[in-house]
N, C-alpha and C positions, 0 to 999 in steps of 0.2 A: 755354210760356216756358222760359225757360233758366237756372240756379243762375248767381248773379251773379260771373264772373270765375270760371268752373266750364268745365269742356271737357265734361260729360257731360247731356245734355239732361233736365229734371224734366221729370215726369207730367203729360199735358194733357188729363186729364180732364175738365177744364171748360172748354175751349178752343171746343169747339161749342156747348156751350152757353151760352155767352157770346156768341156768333155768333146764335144763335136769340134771345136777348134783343134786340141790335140788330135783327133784321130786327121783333120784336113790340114794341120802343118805334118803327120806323120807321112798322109799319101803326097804331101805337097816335094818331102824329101825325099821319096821312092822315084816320084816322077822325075827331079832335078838329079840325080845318079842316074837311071838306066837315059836319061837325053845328055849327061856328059859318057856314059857307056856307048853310045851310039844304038842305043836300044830304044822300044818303044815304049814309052810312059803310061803305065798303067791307068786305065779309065776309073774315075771315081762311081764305086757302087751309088743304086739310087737312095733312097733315104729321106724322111720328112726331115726339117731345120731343126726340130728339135730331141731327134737323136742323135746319137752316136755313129757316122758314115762307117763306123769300121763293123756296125752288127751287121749288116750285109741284108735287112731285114727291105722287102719290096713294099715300095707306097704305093697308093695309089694317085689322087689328083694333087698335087700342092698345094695346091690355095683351097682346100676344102681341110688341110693338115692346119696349113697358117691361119684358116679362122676359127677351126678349134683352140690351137695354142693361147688366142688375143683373145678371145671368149672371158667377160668379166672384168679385163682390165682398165685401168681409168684410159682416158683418150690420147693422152702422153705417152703411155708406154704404149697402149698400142702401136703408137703410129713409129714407135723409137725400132719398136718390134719386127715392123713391116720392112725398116730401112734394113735392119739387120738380114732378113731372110732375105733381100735384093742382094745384096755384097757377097751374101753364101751365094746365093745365083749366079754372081758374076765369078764366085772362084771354081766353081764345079763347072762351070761352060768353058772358062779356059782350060780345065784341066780336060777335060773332053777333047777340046780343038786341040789342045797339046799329043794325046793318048795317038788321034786321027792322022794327026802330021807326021806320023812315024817315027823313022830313027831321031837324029843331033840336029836335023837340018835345022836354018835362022828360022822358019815358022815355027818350026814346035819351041824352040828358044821364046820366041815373042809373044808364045801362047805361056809359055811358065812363068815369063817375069808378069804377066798381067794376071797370074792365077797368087805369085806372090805378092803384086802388090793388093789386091782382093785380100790377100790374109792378113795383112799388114793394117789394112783398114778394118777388119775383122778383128783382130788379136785389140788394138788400140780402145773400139766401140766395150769390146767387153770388159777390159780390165777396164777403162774409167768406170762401167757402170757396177762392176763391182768397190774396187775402192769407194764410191759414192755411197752403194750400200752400208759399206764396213763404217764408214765415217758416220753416217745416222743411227746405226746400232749401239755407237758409241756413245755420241750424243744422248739417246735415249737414255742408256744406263747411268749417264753422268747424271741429269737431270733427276732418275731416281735414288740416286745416292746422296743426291743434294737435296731433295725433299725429305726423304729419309734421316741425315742428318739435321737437317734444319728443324723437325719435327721433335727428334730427339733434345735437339740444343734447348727448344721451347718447353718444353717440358722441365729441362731441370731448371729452367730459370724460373718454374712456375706461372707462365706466361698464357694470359688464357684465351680465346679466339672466338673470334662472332664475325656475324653478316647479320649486317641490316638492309632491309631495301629502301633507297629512298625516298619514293613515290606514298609510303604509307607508312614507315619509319618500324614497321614488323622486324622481328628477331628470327631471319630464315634458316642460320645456321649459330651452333654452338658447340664447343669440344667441354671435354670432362672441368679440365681447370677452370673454364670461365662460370660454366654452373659452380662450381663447388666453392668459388670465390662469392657466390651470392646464396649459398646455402642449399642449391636445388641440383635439379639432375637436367643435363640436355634437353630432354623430353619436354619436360615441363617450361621451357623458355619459346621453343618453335611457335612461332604465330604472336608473342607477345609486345605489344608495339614496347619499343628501349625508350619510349619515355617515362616509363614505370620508374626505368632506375637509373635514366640520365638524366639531368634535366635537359628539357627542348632547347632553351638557349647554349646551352655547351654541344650540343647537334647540330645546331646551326652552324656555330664557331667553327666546329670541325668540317662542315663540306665547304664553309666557304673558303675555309683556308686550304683544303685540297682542291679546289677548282680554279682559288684565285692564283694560286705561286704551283700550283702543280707540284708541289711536294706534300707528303703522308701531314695531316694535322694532329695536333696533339691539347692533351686538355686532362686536365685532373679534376676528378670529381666523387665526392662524400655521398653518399649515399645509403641505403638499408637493404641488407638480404631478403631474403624470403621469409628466411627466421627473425626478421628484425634486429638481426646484429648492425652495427654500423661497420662499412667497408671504405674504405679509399680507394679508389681504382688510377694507373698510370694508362689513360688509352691513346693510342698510335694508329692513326686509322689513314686510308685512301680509296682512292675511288677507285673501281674494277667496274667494266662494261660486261656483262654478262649475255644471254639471250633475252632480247626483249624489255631489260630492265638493268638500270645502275644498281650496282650496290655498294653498302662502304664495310671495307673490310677492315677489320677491326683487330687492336692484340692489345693486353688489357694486363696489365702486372698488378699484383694486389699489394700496396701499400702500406696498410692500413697499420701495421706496426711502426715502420718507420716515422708515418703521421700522429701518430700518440706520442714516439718519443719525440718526437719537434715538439706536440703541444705542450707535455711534459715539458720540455725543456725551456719551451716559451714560459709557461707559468710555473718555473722553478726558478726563471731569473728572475720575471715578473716579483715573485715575490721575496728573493732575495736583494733583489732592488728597492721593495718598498717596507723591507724590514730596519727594525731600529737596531739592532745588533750591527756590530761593523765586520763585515767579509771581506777580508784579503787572502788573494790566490797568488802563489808563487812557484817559480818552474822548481824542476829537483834541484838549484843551484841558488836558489832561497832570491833568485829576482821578481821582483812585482810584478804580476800580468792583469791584476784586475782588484777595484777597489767598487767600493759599494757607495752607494749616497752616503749614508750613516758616516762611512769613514769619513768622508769628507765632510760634516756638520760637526762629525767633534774631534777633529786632529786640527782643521780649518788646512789640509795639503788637499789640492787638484790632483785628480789623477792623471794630470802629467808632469805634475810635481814629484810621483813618489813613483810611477810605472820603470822596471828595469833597476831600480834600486833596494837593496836590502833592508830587510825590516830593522835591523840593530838602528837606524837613524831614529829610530823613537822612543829608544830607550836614553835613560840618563843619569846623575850620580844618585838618587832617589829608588832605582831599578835594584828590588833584592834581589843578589850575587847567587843564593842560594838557588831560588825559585830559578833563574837564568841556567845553572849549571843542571839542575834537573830537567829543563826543559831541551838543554841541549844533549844532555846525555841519550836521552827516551828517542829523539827525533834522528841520532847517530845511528839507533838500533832499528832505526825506521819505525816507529810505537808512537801510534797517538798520546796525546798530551796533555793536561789542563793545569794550570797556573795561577796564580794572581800576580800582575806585574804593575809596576808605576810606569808608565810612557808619560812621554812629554806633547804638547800639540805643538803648532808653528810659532803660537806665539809665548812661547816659552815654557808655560805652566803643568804641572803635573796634573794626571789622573790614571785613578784607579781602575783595573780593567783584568775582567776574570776571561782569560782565553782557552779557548780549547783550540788543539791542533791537531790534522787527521791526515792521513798519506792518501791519496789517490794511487792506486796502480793500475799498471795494464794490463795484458790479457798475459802477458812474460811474467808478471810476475814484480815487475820494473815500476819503480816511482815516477809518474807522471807530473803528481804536481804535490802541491800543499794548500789545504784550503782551511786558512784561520778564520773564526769565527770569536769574536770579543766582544763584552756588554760593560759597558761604564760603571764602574760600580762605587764610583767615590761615595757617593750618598751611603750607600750601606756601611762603607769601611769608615766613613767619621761617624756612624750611629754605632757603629760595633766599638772603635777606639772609644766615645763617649761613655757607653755603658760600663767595657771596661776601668775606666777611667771610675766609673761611679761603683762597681762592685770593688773595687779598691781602695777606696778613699774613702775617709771618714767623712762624715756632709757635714759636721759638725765645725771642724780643727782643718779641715784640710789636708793633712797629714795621709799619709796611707795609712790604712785600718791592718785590722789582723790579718787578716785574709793575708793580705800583701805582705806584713811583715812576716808571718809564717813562710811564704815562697825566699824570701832575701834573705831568709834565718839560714833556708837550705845552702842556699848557693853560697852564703860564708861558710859554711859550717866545710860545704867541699871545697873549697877555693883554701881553705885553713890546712883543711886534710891532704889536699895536692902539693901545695905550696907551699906545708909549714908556717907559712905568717900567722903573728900574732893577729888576733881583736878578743877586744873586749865587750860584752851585753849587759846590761845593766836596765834593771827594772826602776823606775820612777812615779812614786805614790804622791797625791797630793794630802799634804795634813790636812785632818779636820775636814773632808770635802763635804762628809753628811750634814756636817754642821755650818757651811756655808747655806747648803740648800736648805737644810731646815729650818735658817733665820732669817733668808735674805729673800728665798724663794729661787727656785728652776731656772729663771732667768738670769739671774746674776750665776747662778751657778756653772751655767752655760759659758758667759763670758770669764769665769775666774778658768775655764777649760782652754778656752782659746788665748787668753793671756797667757800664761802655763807654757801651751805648744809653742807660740811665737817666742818666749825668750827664751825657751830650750832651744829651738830653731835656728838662733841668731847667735848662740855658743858654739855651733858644732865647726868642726874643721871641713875643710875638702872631702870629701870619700865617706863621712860619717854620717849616719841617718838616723831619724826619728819618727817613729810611728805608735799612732793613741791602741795600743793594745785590750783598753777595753775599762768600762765606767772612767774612774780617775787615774787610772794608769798608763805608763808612757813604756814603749822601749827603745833603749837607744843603742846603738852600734857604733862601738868606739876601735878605728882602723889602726893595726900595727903597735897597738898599747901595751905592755905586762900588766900587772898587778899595779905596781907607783905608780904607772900613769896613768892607767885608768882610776884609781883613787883620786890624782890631783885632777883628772879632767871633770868625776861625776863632782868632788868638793867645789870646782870652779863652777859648774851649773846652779848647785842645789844655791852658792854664795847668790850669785846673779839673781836667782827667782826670787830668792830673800831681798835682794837690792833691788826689788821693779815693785812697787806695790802699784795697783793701777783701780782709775774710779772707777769704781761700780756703775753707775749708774744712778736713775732714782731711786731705784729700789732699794739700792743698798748703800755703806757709806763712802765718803768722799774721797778714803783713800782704804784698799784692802789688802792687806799685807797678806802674801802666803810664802809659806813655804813645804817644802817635798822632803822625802825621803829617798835615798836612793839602797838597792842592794846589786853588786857589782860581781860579775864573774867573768872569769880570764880563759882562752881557751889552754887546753893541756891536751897534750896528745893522751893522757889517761881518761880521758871524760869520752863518754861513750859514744856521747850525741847531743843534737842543740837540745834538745828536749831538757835534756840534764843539766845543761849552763843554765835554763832559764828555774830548772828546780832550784838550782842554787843561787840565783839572785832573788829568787822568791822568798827563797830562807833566810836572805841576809837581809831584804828588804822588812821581811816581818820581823828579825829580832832589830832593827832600824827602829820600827813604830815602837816595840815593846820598848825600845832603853829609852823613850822619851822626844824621839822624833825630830826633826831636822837633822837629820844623819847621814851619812854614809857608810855602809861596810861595802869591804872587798873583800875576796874570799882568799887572794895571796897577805894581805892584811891580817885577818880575822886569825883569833888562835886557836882555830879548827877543834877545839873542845869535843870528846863524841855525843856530847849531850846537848848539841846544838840544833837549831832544826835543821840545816843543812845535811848535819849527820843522820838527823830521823830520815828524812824523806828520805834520803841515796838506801838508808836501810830496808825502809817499807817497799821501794822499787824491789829490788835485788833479794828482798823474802818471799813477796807476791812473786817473781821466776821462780826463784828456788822450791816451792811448797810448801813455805817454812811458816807459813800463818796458820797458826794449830787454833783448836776452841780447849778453853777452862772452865770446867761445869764445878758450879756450886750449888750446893744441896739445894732444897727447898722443903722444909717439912711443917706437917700437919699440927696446929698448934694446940689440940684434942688429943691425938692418940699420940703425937708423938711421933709415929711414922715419916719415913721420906718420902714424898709425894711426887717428886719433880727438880728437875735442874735449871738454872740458869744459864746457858753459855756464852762465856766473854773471852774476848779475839785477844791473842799472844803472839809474841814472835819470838822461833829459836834461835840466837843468833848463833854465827859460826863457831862461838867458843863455845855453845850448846847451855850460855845460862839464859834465861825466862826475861824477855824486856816487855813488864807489863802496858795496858792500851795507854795509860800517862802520857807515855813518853813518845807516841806515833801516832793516834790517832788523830791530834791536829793537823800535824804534816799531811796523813795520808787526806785529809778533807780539803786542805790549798793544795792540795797534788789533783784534786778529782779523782783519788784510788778507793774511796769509801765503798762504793759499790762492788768493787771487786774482794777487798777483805770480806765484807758481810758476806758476797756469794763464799767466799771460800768457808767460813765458821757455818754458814747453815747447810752446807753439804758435809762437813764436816759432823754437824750433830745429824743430820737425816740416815749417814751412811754409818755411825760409829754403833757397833757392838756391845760395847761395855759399857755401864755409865755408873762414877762411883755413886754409890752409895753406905746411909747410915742402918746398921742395925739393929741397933734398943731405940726404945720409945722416951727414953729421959734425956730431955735436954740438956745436954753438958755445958760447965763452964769455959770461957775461953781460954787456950793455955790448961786447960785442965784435963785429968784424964777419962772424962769421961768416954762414952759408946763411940761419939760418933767422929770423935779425931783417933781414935783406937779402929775406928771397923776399918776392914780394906775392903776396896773396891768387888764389886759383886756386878750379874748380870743384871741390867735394869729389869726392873719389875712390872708386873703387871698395870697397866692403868696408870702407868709413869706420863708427866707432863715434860715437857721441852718447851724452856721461853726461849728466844731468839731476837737477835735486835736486829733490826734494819732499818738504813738511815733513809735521808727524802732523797736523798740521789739512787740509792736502789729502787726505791718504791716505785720514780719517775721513768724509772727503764725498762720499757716493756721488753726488751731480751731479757733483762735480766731474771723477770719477773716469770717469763716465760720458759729459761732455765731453769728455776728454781722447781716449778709446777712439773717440770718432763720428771726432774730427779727426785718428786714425791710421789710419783707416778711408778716410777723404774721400783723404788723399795717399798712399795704395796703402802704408802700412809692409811689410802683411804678406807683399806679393808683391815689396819692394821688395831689386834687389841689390846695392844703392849701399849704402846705410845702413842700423843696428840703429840700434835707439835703447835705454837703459840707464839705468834708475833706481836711484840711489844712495840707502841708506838705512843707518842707523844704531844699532844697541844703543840709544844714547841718543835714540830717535824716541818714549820716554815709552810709558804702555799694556802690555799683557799682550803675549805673542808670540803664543798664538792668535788674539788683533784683528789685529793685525800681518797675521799670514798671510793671515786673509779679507780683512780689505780688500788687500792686492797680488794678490790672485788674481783677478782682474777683468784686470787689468794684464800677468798673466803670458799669461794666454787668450788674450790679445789680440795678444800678440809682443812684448814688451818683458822684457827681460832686468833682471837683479837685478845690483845693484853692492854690499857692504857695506865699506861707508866707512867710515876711523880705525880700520880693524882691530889687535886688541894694547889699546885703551883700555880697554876693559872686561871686566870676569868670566864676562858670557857669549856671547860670541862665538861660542865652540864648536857650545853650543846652537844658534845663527841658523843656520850649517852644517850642521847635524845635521835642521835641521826645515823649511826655506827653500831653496827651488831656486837657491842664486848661482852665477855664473857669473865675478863677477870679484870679486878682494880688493884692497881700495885700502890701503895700508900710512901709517900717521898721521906727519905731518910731522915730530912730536917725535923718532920713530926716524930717520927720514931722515936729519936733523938731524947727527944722533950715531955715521951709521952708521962713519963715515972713525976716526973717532979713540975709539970706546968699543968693543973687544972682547964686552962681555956683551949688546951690544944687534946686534952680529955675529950675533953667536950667534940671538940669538932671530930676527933677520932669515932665518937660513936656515932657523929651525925651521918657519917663518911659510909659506916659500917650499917647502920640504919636505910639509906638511901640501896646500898650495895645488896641489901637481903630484899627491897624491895621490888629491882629491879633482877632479881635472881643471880647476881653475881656473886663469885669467889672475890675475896681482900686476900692480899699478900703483900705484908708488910717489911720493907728492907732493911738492910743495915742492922740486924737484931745484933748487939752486943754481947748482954749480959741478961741470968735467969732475970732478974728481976722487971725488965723490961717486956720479955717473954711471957710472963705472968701476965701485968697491966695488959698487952695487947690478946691474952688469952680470955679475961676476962671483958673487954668491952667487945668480948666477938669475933676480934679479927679470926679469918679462917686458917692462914698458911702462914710462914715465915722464914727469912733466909739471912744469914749474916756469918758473921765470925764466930757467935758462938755454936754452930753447928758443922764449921768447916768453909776453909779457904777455899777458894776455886783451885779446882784441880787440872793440872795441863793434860791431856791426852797426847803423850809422845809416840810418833811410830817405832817401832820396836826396831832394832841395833840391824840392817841393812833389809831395811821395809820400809816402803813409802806411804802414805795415805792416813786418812784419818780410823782411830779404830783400834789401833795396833798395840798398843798399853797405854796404863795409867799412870802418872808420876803427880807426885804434890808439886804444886805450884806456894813453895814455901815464902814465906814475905809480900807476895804482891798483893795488890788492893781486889776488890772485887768487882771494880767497873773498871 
């Protein structure tokens, strides 16, 4: 037979003999029928024990069969063997003696039951020693299926297998895994004593502990591959007697991940423990599990103070609402976090504390924990509050500076716009303040500042504010006022500063009287913007100084006259949008041939009823507006880009009002070798955009290669600033091809200098001498000295304001070279032409207006 669910056939040893049982219970029932037949029981054929009686085949001696059969076998079964061929002996002798005794008689009876009880003993002998077999066939197979699996299980736990022998501590046996846990192959381990890569004391440890308690020992040990990797190994070892020698058998799990991440995690708390940051960990249900030292140095809470309770315990009325509702929003969406918050510690006090907040999840997908991470930050936030504090405030006055009151300008201006509430703004000028410092000196002037602020300060209402806007001026925010009241509120201030004289000091006298100006503007839902409330307290504040100073205007007061400065400025805004700032060129001609040599161009504006409002009447405003730079950019794009440029025809100077050539010529293309003067003020000069614009759009219309036109900017002594700034910023200008003009030459003391240090190329002679040239002898004089100086340093003269011929003459004969005025023609406006924009587009007389 065959091991059950076994591929390898068991032993069938008793397989014939089993066979031989059947054929001696088959003669055994032939015999027991023919002796109840009364018939003679047939004789058993002869046969060796270990065939089949029924082949009928003759033996010879028996015991020459039975010691072949026993031949080989261990001495147990022989002898199990030998019993069994006695029992067939005794069943075949009674079945003889039965065959002998003939018919039914009781002999042949007494010979059957003894040949069945013979079978009986036979039948029993073999089936136990089969079953016997059957049962270790089994056993075998189980044993191999439990090896087999056991081998299998090791393997995927990645489990690796050695023998050592104890007597010399060699490495006699090794499977794949335990090599490849230490870098090498089987091969290379056999014969190698495992003190290499266990240490001896952990060898000891493990036999003593499987010899002393008789169970497997165990021991973890660090150690190096082959390749000098470091390994961990988990070994499980026991003793096994084998032939001739102990060995310990060993099974060896490789670690060595699990061990980095403990020491990882060792020295991740390590040094989340020894960090100054504060760490708190919380479950997904926002309870405490874990606090850090740090926490607890600067909350002054034990971590069993705060463990299982919610973090909101260390917030308090100081806690921005904001930052809170962002940090709870981000953390709803499961999203890391970073904040600044105020917490409180135990013992009442606030601090600053910049947190970040991070989700932990699991391998699901699922939030495990929360691990905040916070660093104290009050120090930085009172040096941040401080600074700002210091970038806002005057150091002077204490007051908030511009900066600041520009931000509070906005937030009324929207809080007015949302809300409709009245307020009113109101600029406040100290009288006289140049002239405090210029008698008294810096120092008092200082204190007449801060006196000033404080009892403006100490007038104001609830909700109204004051801030030093810049040198001697103040602005003040007057809450919920019209027109009346903001009047009677700036009168009640400007009265007070007038009623506080306050001493000086040493320096100055005993008691200093001042008083202010104020100019007041109301909001109106028609004003565009704060900008333009404070243009018009600007404007009310300087016709304030003009009427004599200690004043007040308000602008619902004031009787909006259009020839106001308020009125200028709102205009010069609203022309600089529109495009409405034209150039008006005035002749310039040759005081020799007669010829027109060149233009002048001076900045106009069309207003919307399209008449001419000469520079008179804006270009103040636009200079306390800060718009100067922008009109001059517009007038010298205007003359760089324009096409047309009037000019005179005949060579004879006409009278003014009269009809000569050049109020009779119309406008013609410019001419060859034509000049363009241009003005530009110190606030353009100072701006290098602007200057840098100017230079692109002299670039874009060819100046530099052009042979039509130069173009000439005129400047002045009185252009304010050092002559060094002077030079750098025109040198951009000069690089570029634009020539130098100095204008009102003779006004000022140092003239010579700007000659001396500045590349000019023309002298324009100031109108006051013009004026005078006909009838004052000493201004003769200096005219020629002017003209003298000018050819020696190879310059052009070009004298202004030329009236009349007979002036024309005088300045023709002491030399002068060019000349421009009234008698040769008004400035002329360049209007763009009836639905055309830009400069260029026609020419129209500029009837009546002046020429600056």
């Amino acid at each position: 037979m065959n091991a059950p669910g076994g591929g390898d056939p068991a032993p069938r040893r008793f397989a014939p003999l089993l066979r031989s049982l059947d054929a001696h219970r088959s003669l055994l029932r032939q015999a027991i029928a023919a002796a109840a037949a009364g018939e003679r029981p047939p004789a058993p054929p002869a046969a060796t024990p270990l065939l089949p009686l029924a082949t009928g085949e003759a033996m010879g001696d028996a015991s020459a069969a039975e010691a072949q059969a026993t031949s080989g076998l261990p001495a147990e079964l022989a002898a199990a063997w030998a019993s069994l061929c006695g029992i067939e002996a005794t069943l075949r002798a009674a079945l003889v003696a039965a065959s002998e005794a003939g018919g039914g008689g009781a002999a042949t009876w007494a010979h059957l039951l003894q040949a069945l009880e013979a079978s009986d003993r036979l039948t029993t002998m073999l089936v136990d020693a089969a079953l016997a077999e059957l049962m270790d066939a089994v056993a075998q197979r189980e044993r191999r299926l439990t090896d087999r699996l056991q081998n299998e299980f090791l393997d995927a736990l990645s489990v690796g297998r050695f023998s050592l022998r104890v007597t010399d501590g060699l490495i006699v046996q090794a499977d794949d895994a335990f090599a490849a846990f230490l870098g090498t192959e089987p091969k290379h381990l056999i014969g190698v004593p495992a003190g290499r890569f266990i240490p001896v004391g952990k060898l000891v440890e493990i036999v003593e502990q499987s010899v002393k308690s008789g169970r497997p020992g165990r021991a973890q040990v660090r150690t190096l591959g082959v390749d000098r990797e470091p390994v961990t190994l988990d070994i499980i070892a026991f003793m096994q007697q084998a032939a001739e020698r102990d060995e310990l058998q060993c099974m060896a799990v490789n670690v060595s991940r699990v061990d980095r991440d403990i020491a990882q995690r060792r020295l991740l708390s390590a040094a989340v423990e020894a960090s100054n940051d504060l760490v708190l960990i919380t479950d997904p249900a926002f309870r405490i599990e874990y606090v850090n030292r740090a926490f607890v140095q600067v909350t002054g809470y034990d971590p069993d103070e705060v463990l299982g309770r919610h973090p909101r315990f260390l917030q308090g009325r100081k806690t921005p609402g904001t930052a809170l509702d962002r940090l709870r929003a981000r953390m709803r969406a499961g999203r890391a976090v970073r904040a600044e918050l105020v917490n409180y510690r135990k013992d009442g006090s606030a601090f600053w504390m910049d947190l970040s907040v991070v989700p932990v999840t699991g391998s699901d997908g699922q939030i495990e924990h929360w691990v905040s991470v916070g660093r104290d930050v009050s120090e930085r936030k009172q040096a941040e509050q401080e600074i700002t504090r210091l970038a806002m405030e005057d150091y002077l006055t204490g007051l908030p500076n511009r900066r600041a009151a520009e931000a509070r300008l906005q937030l009324e201006w929207n809080r007015a716009r949302r809300t409709r509430s009245p307020f009113a703004l109101a600029l406040l000028d100290i009288d006289h303040f140049k002239r405090v410092n210029d008698q008294f000196g810096h120092e008092v002037g200082d204190r007449t500042l801060r006196h000033v602020a404080q009892v403006v300060k100490s007038t104001l209402r609830g909700g109204d504010w004051v801030s030093r806007w810049g040198g001697e001026e103040f602005v003040i925010c007057f809450h919920g006022l019209d027109a009346a009241g903001a009047l009677a509120a700036g009168e009640r201030m400007r009265k007070h500063v007038k009623a506080s004289p306050f001493a000086a000091g040493p320096a100055g006298p005993a008691e200093l009287e001042v008083t202010v100006s104020l100019g007041v503007s109301v909001y109106r839902p028609a004003v565009d913007s704060a900008a333009q409330m404070l243009a018009e307290a600007d404007g009310l504040l300087y016709e304030a100084k003009q009427g004599g100073r200690d004043r007040v205007l308000c602008i619902g007061a004031a009787d909006g006259r259009r020839g106001s400065v308020v009125w200028e400025r709102s205009q010069v805004q609203s022309a600089l949008q529109e495009s409405r700032v034209v150039a008006a060129f005035q002749p310039i001609i040759d005081l020799r041939s007669g010829a027109q040599v060149g233009v002048e161009a001076f900045a106009r504006i069309i207003a919307p009823d399209d008449h001419v409002i000469p520079a008179s009447q804006f270009l103040e405003a636009a200079e306390s507006l800060h718009l100067s730079a922008e009109i001059d950019q517009a007038i010298a794009a205007h003359t760089l880009g324009a096409r047309v440029i009037p000019a005179t025809a005949g060579a004879e100077p006409p009278r003014r009002g009269g009809a000569g050539r050049a109020n009779a010529a119309a406008p013609g293309v410019a001419h060859k070798g034509m000049t363009c003067f241009i003005n530009l003020s110190p606030q353009f000069l100072a701006s290098v955009q602007s200057v840098e614009r100017l230079i692109a759009l002299a670039g874009s219309v060819g100046m530099a290669e052009s042979a039509e036109r130069s173009f000439v900017v005129e400047i002045t002594e009185r252009q304010g600033g050092d002559l060094a700034s002077l030079k750098a910023n025109l040198k951009p200008l000069v690089d570029a091809g634009f020539l130098l003009a100095l204008d009102d030459f003779g006004s000022g003391y140092s003239s010579f200098q700007y000659l001396a240090d500045l590349p000019i190329q023309f002298l324009k002679i100031e109108g006051w001498m013009v004026a005078r040239a006909v009838g004052d002898s000493r201004i003769r004089q200096l005219l020629e000295t002017i003209v003298s100086t000018a050819r020696k340093f190879k310059l052009t003269t070009v004298a202004e304001c030329v009236e009349d011929a007979g002036t024309a003459r005088v300045l023709r004969d002491l030399g002068v070279d060019w000349a421009q005025g009234y008698l040769y023609g008004a400035p002329v406006v360049d209007r763009p032409a009836p639905g055309k924009g830009g400069a260029g587009a026609g020419v129209g007389t500029d009837a009546g207006t002046s020429a600056g």
